[in-house]
C-alpha positions in Angstrom: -113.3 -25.9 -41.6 -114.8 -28.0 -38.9 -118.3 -29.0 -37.6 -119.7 -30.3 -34.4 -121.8 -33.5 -33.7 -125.3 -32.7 -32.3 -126.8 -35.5 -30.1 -130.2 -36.0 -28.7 -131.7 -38.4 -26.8 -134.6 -39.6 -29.5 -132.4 -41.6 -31.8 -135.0 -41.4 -34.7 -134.0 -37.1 -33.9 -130.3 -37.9 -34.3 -128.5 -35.3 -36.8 -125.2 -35.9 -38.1 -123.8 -32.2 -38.9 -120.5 -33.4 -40.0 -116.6 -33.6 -37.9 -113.2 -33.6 -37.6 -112.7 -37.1 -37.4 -114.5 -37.5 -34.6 -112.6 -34.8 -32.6 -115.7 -33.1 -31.6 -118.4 -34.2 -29.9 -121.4 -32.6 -28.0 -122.5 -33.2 -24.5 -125.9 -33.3 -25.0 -126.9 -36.6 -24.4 -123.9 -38.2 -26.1 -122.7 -41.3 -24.5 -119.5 -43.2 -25.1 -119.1 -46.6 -25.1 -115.4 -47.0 -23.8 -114.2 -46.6 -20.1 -114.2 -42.2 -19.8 -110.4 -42.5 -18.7 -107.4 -40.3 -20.0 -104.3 -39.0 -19.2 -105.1 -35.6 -19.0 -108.4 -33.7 -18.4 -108.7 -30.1 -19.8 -111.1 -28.2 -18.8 -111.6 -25.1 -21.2 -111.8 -25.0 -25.0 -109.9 -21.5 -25.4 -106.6 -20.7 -26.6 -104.9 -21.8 -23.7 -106.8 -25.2 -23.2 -106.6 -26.4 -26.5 -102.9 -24.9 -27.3 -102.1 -27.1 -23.9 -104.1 -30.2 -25.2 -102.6 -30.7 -28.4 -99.0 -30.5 -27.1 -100.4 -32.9 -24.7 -101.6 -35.1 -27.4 -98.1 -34.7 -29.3 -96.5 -36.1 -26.3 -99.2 -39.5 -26.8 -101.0 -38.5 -24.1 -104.7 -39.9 -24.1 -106.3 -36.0 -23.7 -109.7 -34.6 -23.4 -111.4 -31.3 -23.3 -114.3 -30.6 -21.3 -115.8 -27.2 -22.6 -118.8 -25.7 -21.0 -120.4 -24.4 -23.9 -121.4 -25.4 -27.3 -118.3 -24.6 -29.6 -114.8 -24.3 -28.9 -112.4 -20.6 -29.0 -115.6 -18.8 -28.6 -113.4 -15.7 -27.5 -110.6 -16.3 -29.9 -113.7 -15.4 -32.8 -114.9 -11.9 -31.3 -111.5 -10.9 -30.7 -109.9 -8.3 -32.8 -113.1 -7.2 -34.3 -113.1 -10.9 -35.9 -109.8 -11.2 -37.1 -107.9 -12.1 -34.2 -105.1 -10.0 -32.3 -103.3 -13.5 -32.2 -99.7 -12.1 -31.1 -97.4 -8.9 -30.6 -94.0 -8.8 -32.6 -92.8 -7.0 -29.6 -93.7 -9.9 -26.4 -91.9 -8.8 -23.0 -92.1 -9.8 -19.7 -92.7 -6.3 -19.0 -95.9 -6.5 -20.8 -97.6 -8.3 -18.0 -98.9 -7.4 -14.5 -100.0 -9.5 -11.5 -98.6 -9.9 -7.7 -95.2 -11.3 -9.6 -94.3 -9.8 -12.6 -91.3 -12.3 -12.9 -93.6 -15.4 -13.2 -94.2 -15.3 -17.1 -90.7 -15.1 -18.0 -90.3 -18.5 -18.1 -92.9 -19.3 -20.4 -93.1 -16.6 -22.5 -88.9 -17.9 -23.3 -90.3 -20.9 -23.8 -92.9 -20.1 -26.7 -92.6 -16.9 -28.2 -94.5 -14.8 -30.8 -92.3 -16.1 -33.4 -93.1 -19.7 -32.7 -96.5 -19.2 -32.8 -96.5 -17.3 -36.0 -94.4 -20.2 -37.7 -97.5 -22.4 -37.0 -99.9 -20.2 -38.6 -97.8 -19.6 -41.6 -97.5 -23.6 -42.1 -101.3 -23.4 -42.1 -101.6 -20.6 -45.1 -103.2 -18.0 -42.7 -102.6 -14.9 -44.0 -102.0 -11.8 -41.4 -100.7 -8.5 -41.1 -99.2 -5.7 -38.5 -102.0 -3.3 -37.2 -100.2 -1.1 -35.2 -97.2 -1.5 -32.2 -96.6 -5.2 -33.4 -99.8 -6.6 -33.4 -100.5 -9.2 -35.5 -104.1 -10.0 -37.4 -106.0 -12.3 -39.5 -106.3 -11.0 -42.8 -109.5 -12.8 -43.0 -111.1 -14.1 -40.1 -110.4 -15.3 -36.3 -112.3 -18.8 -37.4 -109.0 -19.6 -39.0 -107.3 -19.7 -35.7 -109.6 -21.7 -34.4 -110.0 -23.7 -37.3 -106.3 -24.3 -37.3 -106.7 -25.4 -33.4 -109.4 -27.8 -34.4 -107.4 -29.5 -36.9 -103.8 -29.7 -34.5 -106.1 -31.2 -32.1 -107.6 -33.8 -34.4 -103.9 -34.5 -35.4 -102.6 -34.6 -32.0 -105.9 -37.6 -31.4 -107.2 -35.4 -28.8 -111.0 -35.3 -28.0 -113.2 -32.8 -27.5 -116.6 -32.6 -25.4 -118.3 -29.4 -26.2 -121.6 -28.4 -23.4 -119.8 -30.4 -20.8 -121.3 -28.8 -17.9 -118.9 -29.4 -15.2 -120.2 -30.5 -12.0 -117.7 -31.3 -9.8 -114.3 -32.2 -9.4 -112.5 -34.9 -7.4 -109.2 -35.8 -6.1 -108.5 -39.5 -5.0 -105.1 -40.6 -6.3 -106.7 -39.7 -9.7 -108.5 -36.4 -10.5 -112.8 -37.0 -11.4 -114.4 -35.1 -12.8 -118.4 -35.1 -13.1 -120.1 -33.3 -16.3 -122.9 -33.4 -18.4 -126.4 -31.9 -17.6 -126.7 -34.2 -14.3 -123.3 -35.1 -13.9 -124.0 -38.3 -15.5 -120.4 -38.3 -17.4 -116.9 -38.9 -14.9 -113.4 -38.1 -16.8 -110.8 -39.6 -14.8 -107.3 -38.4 -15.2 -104.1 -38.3 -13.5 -103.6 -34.5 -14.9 -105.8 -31.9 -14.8 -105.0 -28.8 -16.3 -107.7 -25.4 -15.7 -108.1 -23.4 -18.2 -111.7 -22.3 -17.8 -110.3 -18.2 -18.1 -111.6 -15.6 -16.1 -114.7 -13.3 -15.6 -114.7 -11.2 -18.4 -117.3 -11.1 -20.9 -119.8 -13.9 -18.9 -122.7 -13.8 -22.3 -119.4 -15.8 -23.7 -119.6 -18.4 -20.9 -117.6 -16.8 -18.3 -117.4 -18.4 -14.8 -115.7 -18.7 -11.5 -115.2 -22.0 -12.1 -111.3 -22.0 -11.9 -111.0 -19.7 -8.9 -113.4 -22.0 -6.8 -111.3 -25.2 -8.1 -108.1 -23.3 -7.0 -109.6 -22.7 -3.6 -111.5 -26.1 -3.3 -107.9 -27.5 -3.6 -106.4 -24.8 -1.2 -104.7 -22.6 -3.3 -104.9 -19.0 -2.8 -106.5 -16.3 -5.3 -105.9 -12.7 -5.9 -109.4 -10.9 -5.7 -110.0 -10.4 -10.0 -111.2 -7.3 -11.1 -111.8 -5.9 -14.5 -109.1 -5.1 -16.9 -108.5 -3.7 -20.1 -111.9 -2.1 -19.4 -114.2 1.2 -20.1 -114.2 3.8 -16.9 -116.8 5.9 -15.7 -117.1 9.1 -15.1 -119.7 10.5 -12.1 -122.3 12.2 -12.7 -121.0 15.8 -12.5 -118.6 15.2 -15.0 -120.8 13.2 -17.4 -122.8 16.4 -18.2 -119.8 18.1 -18.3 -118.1 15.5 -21.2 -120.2 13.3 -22.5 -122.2 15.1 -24.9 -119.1 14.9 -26.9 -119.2 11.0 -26.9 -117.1 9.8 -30.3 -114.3 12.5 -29.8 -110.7 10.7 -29.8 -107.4 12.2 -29.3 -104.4 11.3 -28.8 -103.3 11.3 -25.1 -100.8 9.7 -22.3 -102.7 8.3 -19.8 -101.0 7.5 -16.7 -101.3 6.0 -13.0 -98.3 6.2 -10.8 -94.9 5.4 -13.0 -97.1 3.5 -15.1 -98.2 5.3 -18.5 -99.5 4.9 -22.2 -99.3 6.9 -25.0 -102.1 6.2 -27.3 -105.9 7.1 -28.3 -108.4 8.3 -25.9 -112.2 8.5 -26.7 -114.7 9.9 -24.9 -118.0 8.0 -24.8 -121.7 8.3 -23.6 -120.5 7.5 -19.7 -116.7 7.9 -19.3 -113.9 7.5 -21.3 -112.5 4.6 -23.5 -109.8 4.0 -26.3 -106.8 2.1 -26.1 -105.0 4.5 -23.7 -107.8 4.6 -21.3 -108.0 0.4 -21.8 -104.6 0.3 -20.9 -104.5 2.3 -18.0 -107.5 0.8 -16.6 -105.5 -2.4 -15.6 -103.8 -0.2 -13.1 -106.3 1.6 -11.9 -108.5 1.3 -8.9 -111.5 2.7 -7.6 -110.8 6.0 -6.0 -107.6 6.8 -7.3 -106.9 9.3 -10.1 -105.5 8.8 -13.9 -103.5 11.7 -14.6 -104.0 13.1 -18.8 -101.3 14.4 -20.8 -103.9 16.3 -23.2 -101.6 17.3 -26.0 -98.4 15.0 -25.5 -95.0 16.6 -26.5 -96.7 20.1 -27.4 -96.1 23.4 -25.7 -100.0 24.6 -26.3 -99.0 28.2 -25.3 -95.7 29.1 -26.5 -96.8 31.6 -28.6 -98.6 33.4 -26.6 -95.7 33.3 -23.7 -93.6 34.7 -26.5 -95.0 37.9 -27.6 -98.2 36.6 -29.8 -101.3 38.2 -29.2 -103.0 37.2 -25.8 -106.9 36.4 -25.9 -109.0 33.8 -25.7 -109.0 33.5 -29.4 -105.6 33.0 -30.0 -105.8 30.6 -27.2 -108.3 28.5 -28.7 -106.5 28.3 -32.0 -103.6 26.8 -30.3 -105.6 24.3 -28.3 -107.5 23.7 -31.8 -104.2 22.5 -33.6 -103.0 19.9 -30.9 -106.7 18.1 -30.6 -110.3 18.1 -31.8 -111.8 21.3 -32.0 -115.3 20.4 -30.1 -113.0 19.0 -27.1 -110.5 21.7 -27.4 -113.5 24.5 -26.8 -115.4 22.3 -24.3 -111.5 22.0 -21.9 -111.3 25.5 -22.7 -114.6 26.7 -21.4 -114.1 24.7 -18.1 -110.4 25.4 -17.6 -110.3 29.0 -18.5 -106.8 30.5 -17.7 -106.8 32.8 -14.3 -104.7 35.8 -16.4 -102.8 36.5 -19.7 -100.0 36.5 -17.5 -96.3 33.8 -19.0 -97.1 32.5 -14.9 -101.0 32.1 -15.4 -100.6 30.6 -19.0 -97.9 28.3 -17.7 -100.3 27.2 -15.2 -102.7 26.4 -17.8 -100.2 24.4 -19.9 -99.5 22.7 -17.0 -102.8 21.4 -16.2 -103.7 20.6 -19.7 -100.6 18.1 -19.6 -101.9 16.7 -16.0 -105.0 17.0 -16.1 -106.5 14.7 -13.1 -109.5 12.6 -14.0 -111.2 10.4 -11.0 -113.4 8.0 -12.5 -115.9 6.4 -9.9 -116.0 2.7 -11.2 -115.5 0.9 -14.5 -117.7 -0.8 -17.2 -117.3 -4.2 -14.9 -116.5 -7.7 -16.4 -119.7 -7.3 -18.7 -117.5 -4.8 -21.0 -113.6 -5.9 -19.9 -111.9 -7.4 -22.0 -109.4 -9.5 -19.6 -109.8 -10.5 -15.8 -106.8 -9.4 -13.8 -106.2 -11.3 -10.5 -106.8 -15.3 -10.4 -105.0 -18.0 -9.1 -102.4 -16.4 -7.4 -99.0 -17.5 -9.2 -96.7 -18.3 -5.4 -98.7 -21.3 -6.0 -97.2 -22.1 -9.4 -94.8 -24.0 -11.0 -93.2 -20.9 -13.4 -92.2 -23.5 -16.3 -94.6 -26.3 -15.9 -97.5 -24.0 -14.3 -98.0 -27.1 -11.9 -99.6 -26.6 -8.6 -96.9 -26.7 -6.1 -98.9 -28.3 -3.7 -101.4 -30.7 -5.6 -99.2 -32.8 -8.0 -100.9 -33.4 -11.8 -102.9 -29.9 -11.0 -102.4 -26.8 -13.6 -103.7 -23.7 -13.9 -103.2 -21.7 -17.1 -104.2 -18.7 -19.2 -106.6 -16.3 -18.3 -107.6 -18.0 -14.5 -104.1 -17.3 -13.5 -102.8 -14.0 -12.1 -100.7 -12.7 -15.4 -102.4 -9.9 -17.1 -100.9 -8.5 -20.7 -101.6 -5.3 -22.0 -103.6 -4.7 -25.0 -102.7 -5.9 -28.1 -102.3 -9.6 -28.3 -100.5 -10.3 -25.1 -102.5 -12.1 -23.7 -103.3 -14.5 -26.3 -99.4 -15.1 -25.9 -99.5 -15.4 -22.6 -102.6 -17.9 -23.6 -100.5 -19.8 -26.2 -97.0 -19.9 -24.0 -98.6 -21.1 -20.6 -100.6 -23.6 -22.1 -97.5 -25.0 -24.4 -95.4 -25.4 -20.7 -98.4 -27.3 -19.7 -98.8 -29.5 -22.2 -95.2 -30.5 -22.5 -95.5 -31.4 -18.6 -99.3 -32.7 -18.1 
């Protein structure tokens, strides 16, 4: 386990919590005595700035990383309900979206889910396989990070927790300006970004990296929400949403895209890890099309001789998905006829059934940021600006977006590794 310094001006105040052999220390009034110069500024405590820093470290590389708030892998703790979704057994390129879908091959060859996993069996974390390949704790996220803590420590890299950063210079050497004035300047030949995107801002979420990317002149593609709750309008929230905590089963698609996994109906829209997935495709305006009863023929029987009411009818609907939903579909999708043409319309629409939601949870409830620094400008193996030398972007504040299911911590872990071997 690990601790942090706390620092405050009034000596006689001074608290010694306990450390990692003086890893970790706290911005708040700290001050150190030697020149603030390294080889390589880091700016972002997450799984993609502290997985570049320690390979940074490895290499001998004087390292430091600047995080904006007061503990490091704040997100890597929430995630997977506290266990963290740390990986997926079954990493592709063709897990990922953004402008270029080719630009994390690279990377994701040169670290992959198995890699990462040999690291966390060499530190005795125990984990298991949820479901599709994903990989969790048994016990608790703070193992990750408590693993990253000590790698770091190992590697003799230093981090500055409540760094406040408050500007950033470029003069031969990179500057950068933090603390609660600015008081502190990290100079650096490399500087690597890995401040991640907007999602979930009461964890310290900022534009920080896509206004370094553009103070430095490289282009951004506009982020939006992903992996995010939609909403339904008003007309169809009274229609629905009374039934808030139903799940079924469902492919949810958009275009060519599609996933086949749980929807579930909440108090403004729909959720679930089918709806989550979709999401990342979807934009306002368009329509996700819902396969209701996936691989089932809902009204064969009746087509074939059974009897024909809207009994029988509901029983069928009943057995393929939860009764309350089943009767509410029903009710508002009644078939025009008993007729094999009018039922077959009906089966039809209940396996594309067109839903329009009008906007989604926004970055408050999403769990990634799709978009970011636009990847043209990147380096694929090194993640290198290709127009500012020593500059990297990497993780979350770069346009690569993984499904759910610990993609993007792998996308987190492989573009920061590149990173680090080149910073």
């Amino acid at each position: 386990m690990f601790f942090e310094y706390l620092f405050s001006w009034d000596a006689e105040k001074r608290r010694l919590l306990g450390h990692v052999g003086n890893a970790i220390e706290s911005g708040l009034g700290n001050r150190m005595a030697a020149a603030l110069k390294f080889d390589v500024l880091v700016l972002g405590g997450g799984a993609a700035g502290l997985m570049c820093a320690i390979q940074a470290g490895r290499r001998g590389r004087r390292v430091v990383v600047l995080e904006g708030t007061s503990r490091i892998g704040q997100k890597i703790l929430i995630s997977g309900g506290g266990r963290c979704n740390f990986t997926n057994l079954h990493c592709r390129p063709e897990n990922f979206l953004g402008d270029n879908p080719h630009f994390a091959k690279s990377a994701l060859a040169a670290y992959t889910p198995g890699d990462f996993i040999t690291w966390v069996e060499q530190h005795g974390i125990r984990y298991h396989e949820k479901t599709l390949g994903q990989l969790f704790c048994d016990h608790s996220a703070r193992e990750i990070v408590d693993m990253l803590a000590q790698e770091c420590e190992t590697a003799g890299v230093r981090i500055v927790t409540n760094a406040g950063i408050r500007g950033v210079e470029h003069a031969g050497v990179f500057s950068v300006r933090a603390g609660s004035a600015g008081e502190d300047t990290y100079t650096a030949p490399a500087l690597v970004v890995a401040t991640g995107g907007l999602s979930i801002p009461r964890m310290g979420a900022t534009t920080l990296g896509h206004e370094l990317a553009r103070q430095f002149g490289l282009s951004v593609i506009e982020p939006r929400p992903a992996l995010v709750p939609l909403l339904f309008d008003p007309e169809e929230r009274d229609r629905y949403c009374d039934l808030s905590g139903v799940a079924l089963e469902v492919v949810a698609s958009v275009g060519r895209q599609s996933f086949r996994e749980k929807m579930l109906i909440t108090h403004r829209g729909l959720s679930g890890p089918a709806i989550l997935q979709i999401s990342s495709y979807w934009r306002p305006g368009t329509t996700i099309t819902l396969d209701l009863a996936p691989g089932r023929d809902l009204t064969a029987a009746l087509r074939n001789g059974a009897r024909r009411d809207a009994a029988a009818l509901k029983a069928a609907f009943r057995a393929a998905m939860p009764h309350r939903f089943a009767d509410r579909w029903l009710e508002l999708h009644p078939p025009r006829g008993w007729s094999n043409t009018a039922l077959a319309e009906l089966e039809g629409w209940a396996h594309h059934w067109p839903v329009a939601p009008v906007e989604s949870e926004g970055f408050g409830k999403a769990e990634v940021t799709a978009g970011g620094v636009d990847t043209a400008e990147l380096r694929s193996q090194t993640m290198e600006s290709r127009k500012i030398p020593g500059l990297y972007f990497i993780g979350e504040v770069v346009d690569v977006t993984g499904h759910l299911g610990g993609f993007n911590f792998q996308w987190a872990w492989a573009s920061g590794y590149c990173a680090g071997l080149s910073a």
